[in-house]
C-alpha positions in Angstrom: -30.3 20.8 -3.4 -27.4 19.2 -1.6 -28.3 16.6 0.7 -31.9 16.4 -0.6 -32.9 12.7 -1.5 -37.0 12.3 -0.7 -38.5 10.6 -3.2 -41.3 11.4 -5.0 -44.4 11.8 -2.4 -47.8 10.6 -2.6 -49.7 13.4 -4.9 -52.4 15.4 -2.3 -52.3 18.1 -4.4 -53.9 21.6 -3.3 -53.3 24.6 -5.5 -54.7 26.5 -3.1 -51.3 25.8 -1.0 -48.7 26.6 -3.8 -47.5 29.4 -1.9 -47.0 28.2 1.5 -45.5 25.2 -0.8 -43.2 27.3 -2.4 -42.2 29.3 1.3 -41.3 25.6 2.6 -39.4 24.5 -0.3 -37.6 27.4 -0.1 -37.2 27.0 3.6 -35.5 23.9 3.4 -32.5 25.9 1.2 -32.1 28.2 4.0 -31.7 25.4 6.2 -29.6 22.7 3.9 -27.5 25.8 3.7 -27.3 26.4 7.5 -26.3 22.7 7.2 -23.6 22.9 5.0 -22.2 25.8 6.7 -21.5 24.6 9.9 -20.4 21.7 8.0 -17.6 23.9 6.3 -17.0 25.5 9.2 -16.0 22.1 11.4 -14.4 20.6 8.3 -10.7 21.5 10.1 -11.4 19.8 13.2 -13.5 16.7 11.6 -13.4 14.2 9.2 -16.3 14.2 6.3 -17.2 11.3 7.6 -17.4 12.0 11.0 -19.8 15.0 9.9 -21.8 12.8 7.5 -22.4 10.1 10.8 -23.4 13.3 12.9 -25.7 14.6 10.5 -28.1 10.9 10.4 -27.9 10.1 13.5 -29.3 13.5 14.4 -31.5 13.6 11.3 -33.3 10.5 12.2 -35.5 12.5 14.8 -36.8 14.8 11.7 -36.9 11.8 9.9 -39.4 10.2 12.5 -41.2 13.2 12.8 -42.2 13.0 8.8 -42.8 9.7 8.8 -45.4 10.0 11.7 -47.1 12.8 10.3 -47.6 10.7 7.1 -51.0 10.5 6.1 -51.0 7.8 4.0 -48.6 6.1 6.5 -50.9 5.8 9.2 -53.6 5.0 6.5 -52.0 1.8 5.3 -51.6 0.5 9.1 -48.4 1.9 10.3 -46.1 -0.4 8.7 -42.6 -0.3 9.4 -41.4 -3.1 6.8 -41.6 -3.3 3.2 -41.1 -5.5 0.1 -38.2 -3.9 -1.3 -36.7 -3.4 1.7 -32.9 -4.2 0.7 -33.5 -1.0 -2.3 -34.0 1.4 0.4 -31.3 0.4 2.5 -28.8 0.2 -0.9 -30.2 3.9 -1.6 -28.8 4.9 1.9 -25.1 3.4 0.9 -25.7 5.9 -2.3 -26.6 8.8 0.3 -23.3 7.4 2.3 -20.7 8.3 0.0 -22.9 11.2 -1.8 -22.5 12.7 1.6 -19.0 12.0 2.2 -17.7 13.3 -1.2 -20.0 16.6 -0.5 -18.9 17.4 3.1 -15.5 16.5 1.9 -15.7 19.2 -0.7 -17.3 21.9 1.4 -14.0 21.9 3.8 -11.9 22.5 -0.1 -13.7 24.9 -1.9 -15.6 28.0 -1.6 -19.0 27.0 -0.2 -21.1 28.3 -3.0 -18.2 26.8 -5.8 -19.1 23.8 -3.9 -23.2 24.0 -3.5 -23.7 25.1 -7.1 -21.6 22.2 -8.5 -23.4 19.9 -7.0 -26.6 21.1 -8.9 -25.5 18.9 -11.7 -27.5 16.5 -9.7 -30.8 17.6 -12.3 -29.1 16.7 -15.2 -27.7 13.1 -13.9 -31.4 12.5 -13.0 -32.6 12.7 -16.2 -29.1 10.7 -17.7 -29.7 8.5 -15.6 -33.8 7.9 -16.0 -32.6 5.8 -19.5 -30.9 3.1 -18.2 -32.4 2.4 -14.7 -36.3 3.5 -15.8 -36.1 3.0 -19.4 -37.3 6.2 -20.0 -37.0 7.9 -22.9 -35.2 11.4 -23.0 -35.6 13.7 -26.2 -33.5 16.1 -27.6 -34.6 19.0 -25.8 -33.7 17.6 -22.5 -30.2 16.3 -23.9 -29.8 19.6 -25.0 -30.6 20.6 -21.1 -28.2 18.6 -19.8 -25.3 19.3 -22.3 -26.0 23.0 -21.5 -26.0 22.2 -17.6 -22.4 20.5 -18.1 -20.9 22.8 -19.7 -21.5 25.7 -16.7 -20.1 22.7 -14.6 -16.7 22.6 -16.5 -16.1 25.9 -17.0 -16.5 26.0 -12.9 -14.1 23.5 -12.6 -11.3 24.3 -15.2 -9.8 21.2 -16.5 -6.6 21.8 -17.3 -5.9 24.8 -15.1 -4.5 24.4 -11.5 -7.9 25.0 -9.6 -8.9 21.2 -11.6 -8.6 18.6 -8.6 -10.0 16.0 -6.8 -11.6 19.0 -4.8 -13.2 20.1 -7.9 -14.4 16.6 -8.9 -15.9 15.5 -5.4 -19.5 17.5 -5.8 -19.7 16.3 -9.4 -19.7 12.3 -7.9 -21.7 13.6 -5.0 -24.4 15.0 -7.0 -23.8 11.5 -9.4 -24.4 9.5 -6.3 -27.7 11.9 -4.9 -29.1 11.3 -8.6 -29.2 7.8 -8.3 -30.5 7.6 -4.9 -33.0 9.9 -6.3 -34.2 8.1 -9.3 -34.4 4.7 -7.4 -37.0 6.1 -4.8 -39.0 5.8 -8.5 -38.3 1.9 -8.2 -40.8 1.4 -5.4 -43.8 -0.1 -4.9 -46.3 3.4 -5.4 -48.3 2.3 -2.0 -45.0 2.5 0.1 -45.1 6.1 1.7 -41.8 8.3 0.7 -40.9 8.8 4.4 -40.9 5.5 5.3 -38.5 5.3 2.2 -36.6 7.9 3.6 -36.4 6.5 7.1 -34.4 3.3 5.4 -32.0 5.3 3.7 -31.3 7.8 6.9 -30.8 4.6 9.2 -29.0 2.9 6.0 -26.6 6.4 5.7 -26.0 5.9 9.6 -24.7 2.6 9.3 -22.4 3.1 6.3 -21.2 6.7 7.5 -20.2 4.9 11.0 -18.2 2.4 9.1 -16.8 4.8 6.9 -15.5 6.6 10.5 -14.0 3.7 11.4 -11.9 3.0 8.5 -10.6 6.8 8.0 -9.6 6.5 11.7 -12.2 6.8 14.2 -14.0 9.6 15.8 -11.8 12.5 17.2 -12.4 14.0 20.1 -14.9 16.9 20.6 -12.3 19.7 21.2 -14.9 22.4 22.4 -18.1 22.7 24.2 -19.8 24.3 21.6 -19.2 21.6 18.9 -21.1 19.1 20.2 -24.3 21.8 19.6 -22.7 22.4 16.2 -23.0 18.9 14.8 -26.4 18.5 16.6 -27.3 21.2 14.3 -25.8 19.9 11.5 -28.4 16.4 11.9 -31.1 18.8 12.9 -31.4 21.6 9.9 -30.4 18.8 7.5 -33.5 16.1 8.9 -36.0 19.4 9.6 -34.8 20.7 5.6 -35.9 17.0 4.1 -39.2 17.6 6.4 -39.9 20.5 4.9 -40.1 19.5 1.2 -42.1 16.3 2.3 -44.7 18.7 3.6 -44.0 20.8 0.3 -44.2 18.0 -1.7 -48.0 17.0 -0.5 -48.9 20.3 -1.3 -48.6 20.5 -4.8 -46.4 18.8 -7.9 -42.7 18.8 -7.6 -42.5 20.2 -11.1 -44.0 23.2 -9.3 -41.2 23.6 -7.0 -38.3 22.6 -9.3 -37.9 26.0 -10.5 -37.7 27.8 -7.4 -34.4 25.1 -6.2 -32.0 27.2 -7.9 -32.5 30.3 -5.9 -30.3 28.1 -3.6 -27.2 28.8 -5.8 -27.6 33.0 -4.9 -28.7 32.1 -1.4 -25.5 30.0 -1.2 -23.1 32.8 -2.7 -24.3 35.1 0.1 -24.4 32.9 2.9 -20.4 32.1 1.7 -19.9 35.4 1.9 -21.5 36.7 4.8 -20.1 33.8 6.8 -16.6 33.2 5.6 -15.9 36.2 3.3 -16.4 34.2 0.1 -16.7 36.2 -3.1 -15.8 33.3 -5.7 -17.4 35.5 -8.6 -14.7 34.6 -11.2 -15.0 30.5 -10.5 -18.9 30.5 -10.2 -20.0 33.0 -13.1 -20.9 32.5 -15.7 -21.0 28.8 -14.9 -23.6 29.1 -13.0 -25.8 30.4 -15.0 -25.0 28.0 -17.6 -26.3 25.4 -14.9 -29.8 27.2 -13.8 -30.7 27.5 -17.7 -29.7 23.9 -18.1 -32.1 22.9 -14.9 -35.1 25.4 -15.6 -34.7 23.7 -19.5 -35.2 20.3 -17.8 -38.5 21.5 -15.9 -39.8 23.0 -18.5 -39.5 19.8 -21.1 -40.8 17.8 -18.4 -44.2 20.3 -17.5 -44.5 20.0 -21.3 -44.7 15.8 -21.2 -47.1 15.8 -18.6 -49.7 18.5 -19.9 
């Protein structure tokens, strides 16, 4: 989930594609993952900022790569401008310091105490939809969310030692995700989501650069191999977005919600195959908490559209 900001794509649904849908979507975990690994794993030689810049300038190339491959893109003329242009650029100062406060966390805590937290991100969408959609949210999807917080803080502790401004970093990341998620709603319906993207990756770059040059500047890279690191870090993160744009065309996003949260077991292993990371006693069972809360929040909204 973390990381993941494409807005809502222009509906070509094909049932017949659900599975190969479903295989992408669940692609782009497996490489968001891969992301935020290597991430974790350079967090002691580089600032989250200087791993949030590295990630957008490499991710523009993906980035690109959707945006070309956009149907409906190249159907309305290939335009690179648009009338709410200064909303997609303030969507990419959200991504900025969603980013930040992520990476940031990932070099703190265990990377699947880290992940999964930030899968509160469902539930702040749907807070969220009130005020800046005006939509209405019922009691069963309160219920979700209420539910979803309460695995959330009994992850994090409050009032224990392990309840810091480690803990609380994922929770604003996943704040600041939600509301770059529920403004892609905000445009016009004709713009096409990667172009939408586009502005917020180049937006991100911007802010992430400036961010690096008020924590200090860019360090130097200390080994060979890190400069192919962080070019991986731009390049799973950018090819993980491309995948759920191609997922998304497929079929409805309410299809794939579900299948998100197999990114919170995919997370626990890849913690522990990679940096022996068992957090059992911080994640569970918090976590489940959460993935009820989420798969509540799907299932209220499937209901509202049939």
């Amino acid at each position: 989930m973390a990381d993941n900001t494409t807005a809502p794509l222009e509906a070509t649904t094909r049932k017949d594609n659900l599975i190969l849908a479903v295989a992408l979507s669940l692609l782009a975990l497996v490489l968001f993952d891969a992301m935020g690994l290597i991430i974790k794993y350079l967090s002691p030689r580089y600032a989250a900022a200087e791993l949030s810049a590295y990630r957008n300038f490499f991710g523009i190339f993906p980035s690109v790569i959707a945006l070309w491959s956009s149907r409906a893109w190249h159907q309305s003329g290939r335009p690179l401008k648009m009338r709410q242009w200064k909303l997609g650029l303030m969507r990419g100062v959200f991504v900025t310091f969603a980013q930040f406060l992520y990476y940031f966390s990932l070099g703190k805590l265990a990377f699947a105490t880290a992940t999964t937290i930030t899968y509160t991100n469902a539930f702040f969408l749907t807070a969220l939809a009130v005020p800046i959609l005006g939509e209405k949210v019922g009691w069963a999807r309160w219920s979700a969310v209420l539910i979803g917080f309460s695995g959330v803080i009994w992850i994090m502790k409050p009032g224990s030692d392990s309840f810091t401004v480690n803990a609380i970093a994922p929770v604003g990341a996943a704040f600041l995700y939600a509301i770059a998620g529920v403004t892609a709603r905000l445009f016009d319906p004709e713009v096409p989501s990667p172009l939408i993207n586009l502005y917020s990756v180049v937006s991100a770059l911007v802010g992430s650069l400036v961010l690096v040059a008020v924590v200090g500047g860019f360090s130097p890279i200390e080994r060979a191999q890190d400069f192919f690191w962080v070019i991986g870090i731009g390049m799973f993160g950018g090819t993980a977005v491309l995948c759920l744009v191609v997922s998304y065309r497929m079929t409805e996003q309410s299809n794939l919600a579900p299948f998100s949260y197999f990114g919170i077991p995919i997370a626990f292993v890849a913690g522990w195959l990679v940096f022996d990371e068992a957090p059992w006693g911080d994640l569970f069972p918090g976590a489940l908490l959460i993935v009820v809360g989420g798969l509540l929040v799907v299932w209220r909204e499937r209901r509202l559209k049939r």
